[in-house]
BALOBA-447587 format. One line per 3 residues: number of its first residue (from 1); their letters; for each residue x, y, z negated of N, C-alpha, C. Coordinates in nm, 2 decimals, padded with zeros to 4 digits. Layout:
NUM = a = X:Y:Z:X:Y:Z:X:Y:Z  ...
// end
This chain:
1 = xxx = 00.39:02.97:-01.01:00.37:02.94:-00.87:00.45:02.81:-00.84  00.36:02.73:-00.79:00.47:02.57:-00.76:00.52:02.59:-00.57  00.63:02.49:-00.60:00.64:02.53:-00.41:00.58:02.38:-00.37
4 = xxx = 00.54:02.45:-00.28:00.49:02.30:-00.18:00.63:02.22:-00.12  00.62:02.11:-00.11:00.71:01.98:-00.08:00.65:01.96:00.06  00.77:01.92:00.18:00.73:01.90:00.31:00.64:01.77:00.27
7 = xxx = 00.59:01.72:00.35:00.49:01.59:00.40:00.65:01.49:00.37  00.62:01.37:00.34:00.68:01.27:00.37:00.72:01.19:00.47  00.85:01.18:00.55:00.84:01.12:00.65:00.80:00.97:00.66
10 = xxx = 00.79:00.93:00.82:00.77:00.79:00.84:00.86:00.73:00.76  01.02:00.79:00.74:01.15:00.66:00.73:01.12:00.67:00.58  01.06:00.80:00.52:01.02:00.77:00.37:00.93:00.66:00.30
13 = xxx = 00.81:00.66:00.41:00.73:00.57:00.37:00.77:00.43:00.39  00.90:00.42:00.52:00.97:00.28:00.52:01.01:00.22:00.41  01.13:00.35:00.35:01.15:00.28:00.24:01.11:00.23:00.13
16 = xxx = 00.97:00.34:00.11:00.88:00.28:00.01:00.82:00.14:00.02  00.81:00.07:00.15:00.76:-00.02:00.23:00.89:-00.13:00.16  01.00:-00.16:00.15:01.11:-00.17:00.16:01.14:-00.21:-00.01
19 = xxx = 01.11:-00.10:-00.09:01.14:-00.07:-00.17:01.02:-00.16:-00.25  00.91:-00.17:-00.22:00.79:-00.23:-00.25:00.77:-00.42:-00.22  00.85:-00.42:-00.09:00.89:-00.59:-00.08:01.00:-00.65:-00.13
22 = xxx = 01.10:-00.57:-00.17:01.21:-00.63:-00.21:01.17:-00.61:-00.39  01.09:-00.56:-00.45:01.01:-00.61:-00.61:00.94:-00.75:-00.58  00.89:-00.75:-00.46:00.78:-00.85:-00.45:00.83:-00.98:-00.40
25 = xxx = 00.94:-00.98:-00.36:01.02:-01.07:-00.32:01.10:-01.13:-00.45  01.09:-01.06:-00.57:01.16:-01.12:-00.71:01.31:-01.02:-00.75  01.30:-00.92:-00.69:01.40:-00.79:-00.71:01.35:-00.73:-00.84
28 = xxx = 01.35:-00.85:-00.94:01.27:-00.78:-01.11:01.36:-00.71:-01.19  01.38:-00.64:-01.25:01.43:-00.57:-01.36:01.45:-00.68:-01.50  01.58:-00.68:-01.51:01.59:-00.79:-01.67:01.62:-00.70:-01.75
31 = xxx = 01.59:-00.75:-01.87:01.63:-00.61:-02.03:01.74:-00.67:-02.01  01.87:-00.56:-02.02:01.96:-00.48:-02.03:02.04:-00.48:-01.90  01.99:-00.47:-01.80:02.00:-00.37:-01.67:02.03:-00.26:-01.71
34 = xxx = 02.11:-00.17:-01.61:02.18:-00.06:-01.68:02.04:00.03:-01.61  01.98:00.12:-01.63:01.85:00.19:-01.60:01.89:00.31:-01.51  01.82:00.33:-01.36:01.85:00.44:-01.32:01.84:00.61:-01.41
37 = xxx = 01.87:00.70:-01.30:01.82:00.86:-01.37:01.67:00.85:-01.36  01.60:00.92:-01.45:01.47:00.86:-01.50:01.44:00.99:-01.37  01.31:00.95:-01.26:01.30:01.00:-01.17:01.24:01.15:-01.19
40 = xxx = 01.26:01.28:-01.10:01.22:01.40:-01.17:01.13:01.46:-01.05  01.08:01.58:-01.03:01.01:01.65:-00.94:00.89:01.61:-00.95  00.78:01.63:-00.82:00.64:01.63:-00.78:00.65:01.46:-00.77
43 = xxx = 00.56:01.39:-00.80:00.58:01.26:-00.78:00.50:01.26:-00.64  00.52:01.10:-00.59:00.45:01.07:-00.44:00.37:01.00:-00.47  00.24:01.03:-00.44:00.16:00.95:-00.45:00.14:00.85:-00.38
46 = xxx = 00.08:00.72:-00.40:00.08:00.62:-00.36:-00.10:00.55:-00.37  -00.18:00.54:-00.24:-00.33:00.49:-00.29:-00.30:00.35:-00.31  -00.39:00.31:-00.37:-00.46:00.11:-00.43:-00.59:00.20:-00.36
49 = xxx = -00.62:00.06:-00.24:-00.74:00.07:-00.22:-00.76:-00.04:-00.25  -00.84:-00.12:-00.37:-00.91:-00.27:-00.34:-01.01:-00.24:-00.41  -01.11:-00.33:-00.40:-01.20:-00.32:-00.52:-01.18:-00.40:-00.63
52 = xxx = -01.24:-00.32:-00.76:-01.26:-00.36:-00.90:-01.38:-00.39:-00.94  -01.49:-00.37:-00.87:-01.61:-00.45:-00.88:-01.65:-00.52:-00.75  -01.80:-00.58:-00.80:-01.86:-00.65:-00.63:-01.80:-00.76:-00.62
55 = xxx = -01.87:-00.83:-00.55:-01.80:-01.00:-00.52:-01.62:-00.98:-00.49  -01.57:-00.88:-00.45:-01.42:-00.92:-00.41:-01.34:-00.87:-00.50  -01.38:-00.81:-00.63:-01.30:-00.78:-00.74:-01.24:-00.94:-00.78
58 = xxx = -01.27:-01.04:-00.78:-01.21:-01.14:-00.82:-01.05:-01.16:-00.74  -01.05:-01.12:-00.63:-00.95:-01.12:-00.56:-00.86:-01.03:-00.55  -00.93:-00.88:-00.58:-00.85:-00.76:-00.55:-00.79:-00.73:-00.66
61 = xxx = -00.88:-00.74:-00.79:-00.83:-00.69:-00.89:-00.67:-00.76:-00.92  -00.64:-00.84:-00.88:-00.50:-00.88:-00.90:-00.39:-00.81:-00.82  -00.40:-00.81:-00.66:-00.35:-00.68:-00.62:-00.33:-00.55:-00.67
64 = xxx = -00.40:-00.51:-00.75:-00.43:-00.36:-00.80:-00.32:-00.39:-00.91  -00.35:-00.49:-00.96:-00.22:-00.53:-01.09:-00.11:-00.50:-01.03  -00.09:-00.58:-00.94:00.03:-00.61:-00.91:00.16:-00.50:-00.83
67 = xxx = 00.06:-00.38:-00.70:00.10:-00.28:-00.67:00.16:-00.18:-00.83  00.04:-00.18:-00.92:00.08:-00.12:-01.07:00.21:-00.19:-01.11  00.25:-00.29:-01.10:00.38:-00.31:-01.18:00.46:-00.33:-01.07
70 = xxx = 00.49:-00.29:-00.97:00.59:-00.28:-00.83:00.63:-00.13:-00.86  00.50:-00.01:-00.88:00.50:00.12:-00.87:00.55:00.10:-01.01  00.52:00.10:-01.12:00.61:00.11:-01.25:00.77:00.04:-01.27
73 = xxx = 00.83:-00.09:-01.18:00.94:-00.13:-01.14:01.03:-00.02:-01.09  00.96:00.03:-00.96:01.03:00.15:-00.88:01.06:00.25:-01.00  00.97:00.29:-01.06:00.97:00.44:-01.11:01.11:00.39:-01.22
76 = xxx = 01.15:00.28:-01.33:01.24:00.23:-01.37:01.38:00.26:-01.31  01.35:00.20:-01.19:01.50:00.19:-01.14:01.50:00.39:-01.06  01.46:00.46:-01.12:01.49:00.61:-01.07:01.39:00.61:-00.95
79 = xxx = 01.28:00.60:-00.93:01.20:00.65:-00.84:01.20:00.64:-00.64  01.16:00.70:-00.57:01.17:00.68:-00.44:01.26:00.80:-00.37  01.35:00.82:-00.34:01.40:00.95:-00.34:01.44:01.05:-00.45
82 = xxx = 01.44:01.02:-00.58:01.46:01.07:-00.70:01.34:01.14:-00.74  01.21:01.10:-00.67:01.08:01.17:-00.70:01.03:01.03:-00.81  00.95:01.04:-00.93:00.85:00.91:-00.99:00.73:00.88:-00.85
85 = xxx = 00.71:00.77:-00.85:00.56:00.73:-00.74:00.45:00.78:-00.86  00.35:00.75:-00.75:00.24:00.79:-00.92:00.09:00.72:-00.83  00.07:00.62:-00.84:-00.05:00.56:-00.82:-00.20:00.62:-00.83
88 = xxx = -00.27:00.64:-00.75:-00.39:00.66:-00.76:-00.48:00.51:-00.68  -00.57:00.51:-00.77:-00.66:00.41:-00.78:-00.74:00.43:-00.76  -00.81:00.37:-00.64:-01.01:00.39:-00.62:-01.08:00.25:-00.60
91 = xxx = -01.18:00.25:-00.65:-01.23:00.15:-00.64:-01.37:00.13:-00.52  -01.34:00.06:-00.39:-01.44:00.07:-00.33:-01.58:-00.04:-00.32  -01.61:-00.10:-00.45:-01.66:-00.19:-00.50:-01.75:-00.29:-00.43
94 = xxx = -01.65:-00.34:-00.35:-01.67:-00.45:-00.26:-01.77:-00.42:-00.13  -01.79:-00.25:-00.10:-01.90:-00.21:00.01:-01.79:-00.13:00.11  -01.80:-00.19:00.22:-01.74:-00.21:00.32:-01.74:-00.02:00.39
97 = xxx = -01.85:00.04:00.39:-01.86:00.22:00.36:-01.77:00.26:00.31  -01.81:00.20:00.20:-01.71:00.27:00.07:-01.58:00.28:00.11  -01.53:00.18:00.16:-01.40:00.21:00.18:-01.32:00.26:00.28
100 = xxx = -01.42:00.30:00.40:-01.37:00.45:00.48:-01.36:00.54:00.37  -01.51:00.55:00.27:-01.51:00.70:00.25:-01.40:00.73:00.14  -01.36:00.62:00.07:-01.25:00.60:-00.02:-01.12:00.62:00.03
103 = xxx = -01.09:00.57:00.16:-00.93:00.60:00.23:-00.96:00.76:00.23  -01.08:00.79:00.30:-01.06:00.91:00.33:-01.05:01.05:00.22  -01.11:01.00:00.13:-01.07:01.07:-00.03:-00.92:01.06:-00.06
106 = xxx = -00.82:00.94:-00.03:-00.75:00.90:-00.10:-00.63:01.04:00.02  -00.69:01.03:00.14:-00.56:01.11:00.28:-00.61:01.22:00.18  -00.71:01.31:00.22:-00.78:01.42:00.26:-00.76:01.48:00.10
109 = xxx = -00.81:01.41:-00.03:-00.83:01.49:-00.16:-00.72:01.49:-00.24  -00.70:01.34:-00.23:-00.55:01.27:-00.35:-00.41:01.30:-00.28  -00.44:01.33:-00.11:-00.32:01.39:-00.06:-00.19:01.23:-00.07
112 = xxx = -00.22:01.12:-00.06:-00.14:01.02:-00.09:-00.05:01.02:00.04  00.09:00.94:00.02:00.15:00.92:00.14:00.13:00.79:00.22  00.07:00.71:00.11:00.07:00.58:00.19:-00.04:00.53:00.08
115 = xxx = -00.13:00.39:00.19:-00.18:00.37:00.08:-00.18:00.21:00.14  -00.20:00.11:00.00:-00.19:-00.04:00.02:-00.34:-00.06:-00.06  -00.38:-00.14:00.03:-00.53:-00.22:00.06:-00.58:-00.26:00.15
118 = xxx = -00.71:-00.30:00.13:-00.81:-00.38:00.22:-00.72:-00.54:00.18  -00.88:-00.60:00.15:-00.82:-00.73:00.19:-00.96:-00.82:00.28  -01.04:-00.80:00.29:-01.10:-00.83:00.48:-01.10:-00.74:00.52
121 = xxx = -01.09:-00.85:00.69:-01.13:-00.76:00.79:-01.22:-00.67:00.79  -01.34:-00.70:00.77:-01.41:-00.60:00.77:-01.43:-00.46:00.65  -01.36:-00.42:00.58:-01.28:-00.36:00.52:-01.19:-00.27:00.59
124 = xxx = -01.06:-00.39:00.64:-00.95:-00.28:00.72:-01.00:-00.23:00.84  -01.14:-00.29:00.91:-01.19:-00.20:01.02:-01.26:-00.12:01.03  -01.29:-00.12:00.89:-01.37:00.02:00.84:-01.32:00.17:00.79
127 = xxx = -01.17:00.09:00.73:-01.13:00.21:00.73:-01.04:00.24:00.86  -00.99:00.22:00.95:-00.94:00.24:01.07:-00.92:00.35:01.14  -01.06:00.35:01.18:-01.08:00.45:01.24:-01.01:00.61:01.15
130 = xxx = -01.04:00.62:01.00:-01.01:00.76:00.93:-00.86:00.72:00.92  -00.79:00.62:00.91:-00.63:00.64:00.91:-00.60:00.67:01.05  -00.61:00.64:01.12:-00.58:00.69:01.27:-00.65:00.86:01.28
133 = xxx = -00.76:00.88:01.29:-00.81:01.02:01.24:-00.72:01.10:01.17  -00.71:01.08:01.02:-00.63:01.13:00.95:-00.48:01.16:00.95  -00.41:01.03:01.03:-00.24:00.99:01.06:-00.18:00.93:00.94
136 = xxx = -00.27:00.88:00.86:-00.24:00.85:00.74:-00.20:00.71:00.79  -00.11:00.61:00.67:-00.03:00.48:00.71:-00.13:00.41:00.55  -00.18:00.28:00.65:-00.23:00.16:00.52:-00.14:00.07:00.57
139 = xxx = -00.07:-00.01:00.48:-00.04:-00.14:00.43:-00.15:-00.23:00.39  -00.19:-00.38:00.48:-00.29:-00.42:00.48:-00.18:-00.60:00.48  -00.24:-00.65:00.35:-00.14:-00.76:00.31:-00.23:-00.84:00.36
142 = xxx = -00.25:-00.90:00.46:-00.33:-01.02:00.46:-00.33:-01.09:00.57  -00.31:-01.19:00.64:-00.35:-01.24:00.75:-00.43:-01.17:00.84  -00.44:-01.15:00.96:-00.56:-01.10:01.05:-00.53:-01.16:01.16
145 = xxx = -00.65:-01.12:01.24:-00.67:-01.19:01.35:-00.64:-01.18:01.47  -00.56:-01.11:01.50:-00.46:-01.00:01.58:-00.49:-00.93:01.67  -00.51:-00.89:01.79:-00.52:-00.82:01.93:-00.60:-00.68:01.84
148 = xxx = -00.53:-00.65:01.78:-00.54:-00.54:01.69:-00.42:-00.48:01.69  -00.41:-00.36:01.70:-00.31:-00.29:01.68:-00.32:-00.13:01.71  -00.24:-00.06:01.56:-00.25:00.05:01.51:-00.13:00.09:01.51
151 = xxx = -00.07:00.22:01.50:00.01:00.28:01.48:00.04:00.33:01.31  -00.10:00.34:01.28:-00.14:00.38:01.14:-00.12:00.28:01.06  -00.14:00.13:01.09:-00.11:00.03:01.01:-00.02:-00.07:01.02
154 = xxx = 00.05:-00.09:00.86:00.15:-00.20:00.83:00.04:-00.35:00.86  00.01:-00.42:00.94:00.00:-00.57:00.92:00.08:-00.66:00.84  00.11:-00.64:00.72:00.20:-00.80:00.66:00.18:-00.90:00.72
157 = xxx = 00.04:-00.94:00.71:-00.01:-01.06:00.68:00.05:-01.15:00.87  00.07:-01.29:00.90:00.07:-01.32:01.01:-00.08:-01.32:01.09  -00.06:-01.31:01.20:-00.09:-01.34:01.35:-00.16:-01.48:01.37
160 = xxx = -00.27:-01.51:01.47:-00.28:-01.67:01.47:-00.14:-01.69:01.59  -00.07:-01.64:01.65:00.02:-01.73:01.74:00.16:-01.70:01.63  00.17:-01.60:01.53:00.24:-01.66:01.43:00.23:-01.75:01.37
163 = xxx = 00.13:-01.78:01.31:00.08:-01.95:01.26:00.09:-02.06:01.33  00.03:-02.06:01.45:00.01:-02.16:01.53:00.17:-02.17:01.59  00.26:-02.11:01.64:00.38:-02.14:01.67:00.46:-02.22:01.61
166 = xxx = 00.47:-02.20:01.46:00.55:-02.31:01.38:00.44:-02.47:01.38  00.38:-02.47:01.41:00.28:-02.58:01.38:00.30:-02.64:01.49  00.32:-02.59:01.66:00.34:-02.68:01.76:00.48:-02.71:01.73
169 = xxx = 00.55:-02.64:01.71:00.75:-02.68:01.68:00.72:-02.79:01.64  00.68:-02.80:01.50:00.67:-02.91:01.40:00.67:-03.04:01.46  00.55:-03.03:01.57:00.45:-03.14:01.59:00.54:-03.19:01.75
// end
């Protein structure tokens, strides 16, 4: 009999958030680094939503790499809360459907706590609607176009009056 583990909180998935930019920012692991406790328990799942086929595999497929060696970095340095992450991967191969019905596999079946993808708009507005639905949190790395705003979603990417602001300073 396993016991169920509460839900993960918001400040959890911060730090995963946190924990995920400060690798990506060049927080690399060098051979002979002293190595955390190798992480133990239920691991947390974590979705890759990009695609690996279809015209935008050229683009995504590198993302998918690259969350994989962020989430293998973390698990190194002892995990997120002393749990391993454990990546699940779907591929919504470049059809814009696909990738509600894929977020919504990833909340609803794979049970993830967070998931990082989409990279168009029309992608992250597809799935929208089911993270909001669901209460589930996407991380969406890309630029967008703003007067958008979710509860459910990390925006990385800048804003056009984030762009455009340093551009009138300049000038």
């Amino acid at each position: 009999m396993s016991a169920k583990l509460p839900p993960l909180s918001r400040r959890a998935f911060g730090r995963l958030a946190l924990a995920s930019s400060a690798a990506a920012l060049g927080a690399v692991w060098k051979p002979g680094d002293a190595l955390a406790a190798t992480p133990k328990g239920e691991p947390i799942k974590v979705g890759i939503l990009h695609s690996l086929s279809g015209t935008m595999a050229i683009s995504e497929t590198t993302l998918k790499d690259v969350m994989l060696m962020l989430i293998a970095e973390q698990n190194r340095k002892g995990g997120l809360l002393g749990r391993p992450l454990e990546a699940v991967v779907v591929d919504p191969a470049s059809n814009w459907p696909l990738f509600a019905e894929k977020a919504r596999q990833l909340l609803s079946v794979d049970k993830v706590a967070a998931v990082f993808g989409c990279w168009t708009s029309v992608s992250r507005k597809s799935v929208l609607p089911v993270f909001e639905e669901l209460d589930g949190i996407l991380f969406y790395p890309v630029q967008y176009e703003g007067q958008e705003c979710s509860r459910n979603i990390f925006y990385t990417g800048a804003a056009p009056n984030q762009q455009a602001i340093p551009a009138v300073i300049i000038c």
